[in-house]
Every structure is written in C-alpha cells, then in structure tokens.
C-alpha positions as CSV (number, residue, x, y, z in Angstrom):
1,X,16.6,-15.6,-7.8
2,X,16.2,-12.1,-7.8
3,X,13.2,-11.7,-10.0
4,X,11.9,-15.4,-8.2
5,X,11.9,-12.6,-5.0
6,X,10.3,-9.2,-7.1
7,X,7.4,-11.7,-7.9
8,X,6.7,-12.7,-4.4
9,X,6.8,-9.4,-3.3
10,X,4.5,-8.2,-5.9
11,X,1.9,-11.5,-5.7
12,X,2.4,-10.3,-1.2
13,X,1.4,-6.6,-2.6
14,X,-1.1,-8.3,-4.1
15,X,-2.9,-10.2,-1.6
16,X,-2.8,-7.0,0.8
17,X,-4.5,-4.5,-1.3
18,X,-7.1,-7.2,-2.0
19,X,-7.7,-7.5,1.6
20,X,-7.5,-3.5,1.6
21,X,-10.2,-3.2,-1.0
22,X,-12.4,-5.9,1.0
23,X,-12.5,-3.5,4.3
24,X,-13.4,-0.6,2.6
25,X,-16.1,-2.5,0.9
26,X,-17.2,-4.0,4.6
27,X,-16.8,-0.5,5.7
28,X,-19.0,0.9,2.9
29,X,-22.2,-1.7,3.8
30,X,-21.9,-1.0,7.6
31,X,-22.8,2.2,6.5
C-alpha cells in the first residue's frame, strides 16, 4: 500500500513539473 501511494505521489510530482516546464516554455515565446 504504501509504496502503491509513494508512486502516486511521484507520477502527481510528475504531471506538475511537466505543466511547470510547459509555462516557462509559454512564457519564454511570449517573449
């Protein structure tokens, strides 16, 4: 169970610094 919920958390981790990386690109055209 417990490493069922470490991989969740990591794949969650995951997903929000791909979304991170994606604004700064956005950011980075804009200017």
């Amino acid at each position: 169970y417990h490493k069922y919920l470490s991989e969740k958390i990591e794949q969650t981790s995951a997903v929000f610094f791909g979304i991170e990386e994606q604004a700064k690109i956005k950011k980075n055209k804009k200017i």
